[in-house]
N, C-alpha and C positions, 0 to 999 in steps of 0.2 A: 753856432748854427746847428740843426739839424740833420741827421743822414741823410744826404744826397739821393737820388732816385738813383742813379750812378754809379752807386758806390762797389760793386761788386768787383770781384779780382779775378776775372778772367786770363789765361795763360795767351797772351801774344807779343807779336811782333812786333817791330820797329813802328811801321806804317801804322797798325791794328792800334799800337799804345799812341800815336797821335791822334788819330781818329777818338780813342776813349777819354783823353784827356778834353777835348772838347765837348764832346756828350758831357763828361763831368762839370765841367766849368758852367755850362749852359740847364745843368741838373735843380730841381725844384725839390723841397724837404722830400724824403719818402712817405709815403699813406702810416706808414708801420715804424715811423720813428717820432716820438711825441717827449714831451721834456716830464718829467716826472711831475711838477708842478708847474703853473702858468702863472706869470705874477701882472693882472690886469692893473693892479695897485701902484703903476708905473706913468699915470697920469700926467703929475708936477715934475715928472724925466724931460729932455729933451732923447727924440728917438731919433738914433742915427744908425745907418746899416752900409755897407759894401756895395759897391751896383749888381754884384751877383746873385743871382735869382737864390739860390739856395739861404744867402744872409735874410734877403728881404722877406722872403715867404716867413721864415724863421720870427722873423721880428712879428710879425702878423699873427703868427702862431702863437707867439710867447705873449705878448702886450694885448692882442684883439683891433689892434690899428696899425695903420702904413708909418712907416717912417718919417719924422719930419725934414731929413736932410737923409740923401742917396749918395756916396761920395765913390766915387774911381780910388781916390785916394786910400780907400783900408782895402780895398780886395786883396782876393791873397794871392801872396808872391805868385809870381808864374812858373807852373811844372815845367822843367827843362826837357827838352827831347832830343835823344843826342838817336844817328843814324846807325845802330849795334848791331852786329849780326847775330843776335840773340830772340832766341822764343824765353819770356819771365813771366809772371804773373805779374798782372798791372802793378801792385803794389809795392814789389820787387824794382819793377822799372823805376817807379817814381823815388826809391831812398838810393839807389843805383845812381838816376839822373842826378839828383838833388845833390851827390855827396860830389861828382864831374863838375857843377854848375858850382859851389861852392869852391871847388877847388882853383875855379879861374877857368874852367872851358866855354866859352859863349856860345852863342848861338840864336836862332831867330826870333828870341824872347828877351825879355827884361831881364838882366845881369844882376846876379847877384848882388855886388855894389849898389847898383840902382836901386836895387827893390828895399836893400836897407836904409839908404839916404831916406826914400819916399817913407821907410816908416819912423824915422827922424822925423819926416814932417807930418805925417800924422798924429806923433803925440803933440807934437807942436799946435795941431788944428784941434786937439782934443782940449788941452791949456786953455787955447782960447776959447774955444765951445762951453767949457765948463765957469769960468769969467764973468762969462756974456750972458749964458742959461741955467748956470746954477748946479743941476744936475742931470749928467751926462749918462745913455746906456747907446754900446756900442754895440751892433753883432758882426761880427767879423766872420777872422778865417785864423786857424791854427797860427802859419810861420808869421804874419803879418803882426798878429795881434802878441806873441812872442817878443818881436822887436820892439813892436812899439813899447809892450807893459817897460822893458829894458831903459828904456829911453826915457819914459816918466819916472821912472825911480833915479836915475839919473838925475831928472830934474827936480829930485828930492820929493817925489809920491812915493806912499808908503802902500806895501803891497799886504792886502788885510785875509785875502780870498782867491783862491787858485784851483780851477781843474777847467785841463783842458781836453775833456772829452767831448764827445757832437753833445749840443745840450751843459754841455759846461760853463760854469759862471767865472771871472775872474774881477774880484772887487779891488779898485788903487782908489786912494784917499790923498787930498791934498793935501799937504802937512804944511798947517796956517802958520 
């Protein structure tokens, strides 16, 4: 997807970095982040997107149409927020949180564990989408789409194309 309207890395607090994380999540592309090239020639794809405003604008932006399937199931992992007595830069917070939540800290989000099972079955939805429609274009989220590519290579897709910056493409081919 595209840079977030959100994306900015403001120095706060505990409470301040919950509050941004929601703005984030709730964030639409920026005016001033656009993809080098737009590929409308995506027609005979099946369009799939994240239910996150940021994935979908993105797909809109990139293709010139809405997505044909909106799934809960690729959004991206959920940012941990742990209660720190620390002033960080939001971005700070988030590799801070993220390295806590990985290590087995929980808290009032979706676990670690969980967020990986769930993108176990996103490639698993992606298998069958690709089956059923032929050819599959996702727009995701960094860690989600991380696990998942893992998981389709696993299941013996062959990884052809990789970058995962905002606007970044990653191409997996089924290996017939």
């Amino acid at each position: 997807h595209g840079k977030p309207t959100w994306a900015n890395n403001p120095v706060l607090n505990a409470l301040e970095y919950t509050k941004w994380i929601r703005r984030y999540n709730l964030s639409d592309v920026s005016e001033n982040s656009r993809p080098e090239v737009t590929n409308t020639d995506l027609k005979s794809y099946y369009l799939l997107s994240s239910n996150f405003n940021r994935a979908i604008h993105s797909a809109e932006i990139y293709t010139g149409r809405k997505p044909d399937q909106i799934s809960p199931l690729f959004k991206e992992m959920d940012i941990p927020r742990y209660k720190l007595p620390f002033r960080l830069k939001a971005m700070t917070w988030v590799y801070l949180c993220r390295v806590l939540w990985m290590l087995g800290l929980n808290g009032s989000f979706e676990s670690y564990r969980s967020a990986k099972i769930r993108a176990e079955s996103a490639a698993q939805e992606l298998v069958e989408l690709a089956n059923e429609k032929g050819k599959v274009v996702l727009f995701g989220h960094g860690m989600t789409n991380y696990f998942t590519r893992k998981a389709l290579i696993k299941k013996g897709w062959q990884l052809k194309e990789k970058d995962s910056d905002f606007w970044g493409v990653t191409i997996l081919q089924k290996v017939v």
